[in-house]
N, C-alpha and C positions, 0 to 999 in steps of 0.2 A: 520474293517474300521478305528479303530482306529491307525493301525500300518501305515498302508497307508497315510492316513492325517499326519502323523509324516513326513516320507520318502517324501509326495512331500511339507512339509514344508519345510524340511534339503534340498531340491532340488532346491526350490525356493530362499532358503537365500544364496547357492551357488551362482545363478544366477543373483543375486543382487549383491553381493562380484567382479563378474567377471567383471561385466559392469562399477564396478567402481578401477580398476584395476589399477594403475597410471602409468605412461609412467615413471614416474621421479623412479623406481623401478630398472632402470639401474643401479642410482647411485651407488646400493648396488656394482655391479658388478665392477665399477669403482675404490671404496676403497679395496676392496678386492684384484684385479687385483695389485693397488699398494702396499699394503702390503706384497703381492706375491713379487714384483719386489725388493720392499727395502731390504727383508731377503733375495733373490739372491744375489744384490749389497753386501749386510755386508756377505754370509757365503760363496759367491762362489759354488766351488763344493764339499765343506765339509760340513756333517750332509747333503745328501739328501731326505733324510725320509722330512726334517722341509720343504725346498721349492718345494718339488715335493705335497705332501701334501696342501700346498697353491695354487700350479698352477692349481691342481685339482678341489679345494676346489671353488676357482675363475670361471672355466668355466664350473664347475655343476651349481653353481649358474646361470651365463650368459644362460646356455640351456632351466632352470626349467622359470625362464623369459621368455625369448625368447618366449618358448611354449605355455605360458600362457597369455599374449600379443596379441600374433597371435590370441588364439581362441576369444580375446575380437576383435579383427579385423575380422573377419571371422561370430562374432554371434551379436557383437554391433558396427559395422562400423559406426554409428551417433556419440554414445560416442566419438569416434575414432577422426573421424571428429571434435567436440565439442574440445577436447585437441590442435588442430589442429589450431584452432582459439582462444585459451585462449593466452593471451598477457605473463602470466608465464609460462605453459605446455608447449608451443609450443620449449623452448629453449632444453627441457630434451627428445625432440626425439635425438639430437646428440649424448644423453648419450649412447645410443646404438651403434651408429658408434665408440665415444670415448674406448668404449667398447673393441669391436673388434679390433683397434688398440694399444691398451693396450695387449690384450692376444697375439697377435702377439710379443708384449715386451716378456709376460713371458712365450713363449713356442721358444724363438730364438734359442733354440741349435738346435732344430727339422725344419731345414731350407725351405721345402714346408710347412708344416703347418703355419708357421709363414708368408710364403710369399702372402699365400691364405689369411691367416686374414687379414694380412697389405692391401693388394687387396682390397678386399671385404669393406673394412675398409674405406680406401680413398675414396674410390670412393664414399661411402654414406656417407662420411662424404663432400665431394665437394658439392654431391648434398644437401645437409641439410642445408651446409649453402649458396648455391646460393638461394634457399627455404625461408631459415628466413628472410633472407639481401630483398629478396624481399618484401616480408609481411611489413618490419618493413616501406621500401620503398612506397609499393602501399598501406597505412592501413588508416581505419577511427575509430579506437577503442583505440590507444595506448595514454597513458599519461606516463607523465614525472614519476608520484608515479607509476607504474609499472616495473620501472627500478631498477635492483637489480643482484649483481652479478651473477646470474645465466646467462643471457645476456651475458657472457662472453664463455659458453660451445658450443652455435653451429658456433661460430666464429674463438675464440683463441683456439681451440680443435685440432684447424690446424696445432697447435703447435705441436702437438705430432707425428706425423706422420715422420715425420725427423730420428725418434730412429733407429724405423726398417727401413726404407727407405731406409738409408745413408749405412748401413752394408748389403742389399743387393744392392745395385750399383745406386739407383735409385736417384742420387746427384743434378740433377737439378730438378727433378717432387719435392725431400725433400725442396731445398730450396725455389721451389715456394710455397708451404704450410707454412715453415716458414715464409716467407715472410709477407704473408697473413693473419698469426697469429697473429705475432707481432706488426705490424704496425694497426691494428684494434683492437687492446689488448690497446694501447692508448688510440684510438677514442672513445672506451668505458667506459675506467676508469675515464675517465675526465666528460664521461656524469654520471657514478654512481656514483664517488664524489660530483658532484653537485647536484644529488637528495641526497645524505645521511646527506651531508651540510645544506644545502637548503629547504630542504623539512623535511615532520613529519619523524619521527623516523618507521623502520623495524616493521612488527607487530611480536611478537614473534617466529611463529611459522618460519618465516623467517629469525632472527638472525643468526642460524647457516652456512647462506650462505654467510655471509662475511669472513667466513675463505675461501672463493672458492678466493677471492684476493689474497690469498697466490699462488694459482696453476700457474699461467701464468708466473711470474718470472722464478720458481722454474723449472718447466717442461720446458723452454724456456730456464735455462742455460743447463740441463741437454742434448738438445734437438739440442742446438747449440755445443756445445762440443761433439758432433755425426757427426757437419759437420767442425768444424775444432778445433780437437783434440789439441788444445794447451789452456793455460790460456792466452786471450788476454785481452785489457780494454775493449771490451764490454761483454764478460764473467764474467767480474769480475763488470759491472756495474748492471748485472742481477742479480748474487749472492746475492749482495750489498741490491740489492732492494726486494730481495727473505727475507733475514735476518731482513732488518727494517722492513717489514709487520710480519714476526712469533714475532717481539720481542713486534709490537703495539697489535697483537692479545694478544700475552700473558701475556698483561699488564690489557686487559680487558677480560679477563680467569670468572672471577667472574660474569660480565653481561651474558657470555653464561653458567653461571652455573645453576644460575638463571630462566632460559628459558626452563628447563627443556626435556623431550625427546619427539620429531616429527620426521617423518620418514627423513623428513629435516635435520635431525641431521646430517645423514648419509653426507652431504657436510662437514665435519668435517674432514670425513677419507682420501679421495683422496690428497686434499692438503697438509695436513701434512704427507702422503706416498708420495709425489711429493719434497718438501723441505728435506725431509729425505732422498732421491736416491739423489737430489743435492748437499747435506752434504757429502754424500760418492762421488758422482763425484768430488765434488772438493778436496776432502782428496787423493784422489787419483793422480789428478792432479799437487797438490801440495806438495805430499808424507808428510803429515803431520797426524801423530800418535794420535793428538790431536784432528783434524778436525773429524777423523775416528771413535773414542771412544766418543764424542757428538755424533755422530749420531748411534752408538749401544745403547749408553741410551734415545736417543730420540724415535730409534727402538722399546724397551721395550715397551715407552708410547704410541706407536700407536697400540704394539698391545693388551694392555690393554683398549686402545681406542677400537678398532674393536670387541673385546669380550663385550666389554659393550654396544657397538649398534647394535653386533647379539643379545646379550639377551633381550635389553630391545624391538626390535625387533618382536623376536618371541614369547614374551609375549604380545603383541599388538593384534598382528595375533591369538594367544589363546583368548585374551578379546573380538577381533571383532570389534579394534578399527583402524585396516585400512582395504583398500576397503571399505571405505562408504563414502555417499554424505559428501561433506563440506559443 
């Protein structure tokens, strides 16, 4: 009896674990995917062991998600729903679309596979954010302190879709997502500066999402230099605004040091792998040797970054300190 009582204890705290499963679990998939992509951008098609390794590494991760996700949609649909109507949850369902449009990035040589993601990709990612853009439209729960860069993923995500798009032929659907991205990539920076101005201070565990500021410049020149492959002024006015955000972030390095590790963290990774493929686009663009070698040492620090938010990670996930109520 007494083995029993164990077994549907262990079954139970399972099933508690799963109900609280968090949508925002993408994100992992999102840093990962661009760390994938930067060691592409820096090694090419030399050392394939290092980015075959990451592209794999990137869409086990996105599957074991995926699957696990679903069955909380499939055995706790209220939960599901409940995220659905949270004023913060709600924006990290695109993380999954951003997702899929990323690994479409980093599997481009394999030209159907990447055109199925990209697909598959777009498309939920249009509907996500005609989705949110409603909500935020038709809502009676939203306040000004709930705005925080996150607000920027099921919108400016649109940005990304331009990459693969434009190299498989698809140049006006690419620049209407661009479009779409960037001019609502404004609308909202100017509403998140004035809450971050304005209003009380991030609560910790939210700090690490103002590096997600860094992503929209960064993936936005990378994204537009996909649909016109030269350095133009507004290229170089994205870059511009790419570089002053990595230089105020890592000027206040020591506040997010501070803040210690939440799964949150993990917004950490994607935009500094977004700034660091824009480092390499524009070395390349500008055949500059210097621009190049910044961003292999910048490369180093991300993926010293990434190893220290799998471990501290899946030392969480041993303590049993995510999946559970907030």
């Amino acid at each position: 009896m007494k083995d029993v009582s164990t077994k549907q204890i262990s079954s139970m705290e399972e099933e508690s674990r799963l109900i609280h499963f968090p949508i925002s679990m993408f994100s992992i998939v999102m840093g990962l995917s661009g760390l994938s992509i930067a060691w592409q951008k820096a090694l090419g098609t030399s050392f394939p062991v290092i980015t075959t390794f990451s592209s794999i590494l990137a869409t086990t991760v996105m599957l074991l998600v995926s699957v696990l996700y679903l069955l909380k949609i499939t055995r706790y649909p209220n939960a599901v729903i409940a995220e659905t109507k949270h004023p913060i949850k709600i924006n990290f369902f695109a993380a999954f679309s951003i997702s899929l449009l990323l690994l479409s990035v980093v599997w481009h040589r394999f030209e159907s596979l990447s055109y199925v993601l990209w697909g598959l990709g777009a498309v939920v990612q249009l509907s996500l954010t005609l989705l949110v853009m409603h909500s935020w439209i038709h809502h009676d729960h939203y306040r000004l302190e709930h705005a925080n860069p996150s607000w920027f993923i099921p919108v400016v995500g649109n940005i990304i879709a331009p990459i693969t798009g434009a190299k498989l032929g698809f140049i006006e659907i690419s620049w209407f997502f661009f479009g779409v991205g960037i001019v609502f990539w404004l609308v909202l920076l100017t509403i998140i500066i004035n809450r971050l101005i304005f209003h009380e201070a991030l609560p910790a565990r939210f700090k690490p999402m103002l590096f997600i500021l860094l992503a929209p410049p960064s993936i936005g020149f990378v994204s537009y230099s996909s649909l016109v492959p030269e350095l133009t002024d507004f290229s170089r006015i994205l870059i511009s605004v790419a570089l002053f955000t990595a230089i105020l972030l890592a000027l206040n390095i020591n506040q997010f040091r501070k803040s210690g590790f939440f799964l949150s963290s993990w917004a950490y990774s994607f935009p500094v792998a977004a700034f660091n493929v824009a480092l390499f686009r524009y070395a390349e663009l500008t055949l500059s040797p210097i621009g190049f070698y910044i961003g292999v040492a910048l490369l180093g620090g991300l993926t010293l970054l990434v190893l220290w938010l799998s471990f501290n990670t899946l030392k969480a996930i041993k303590a049993g300190e995510i999946c559970k109520p907030e």
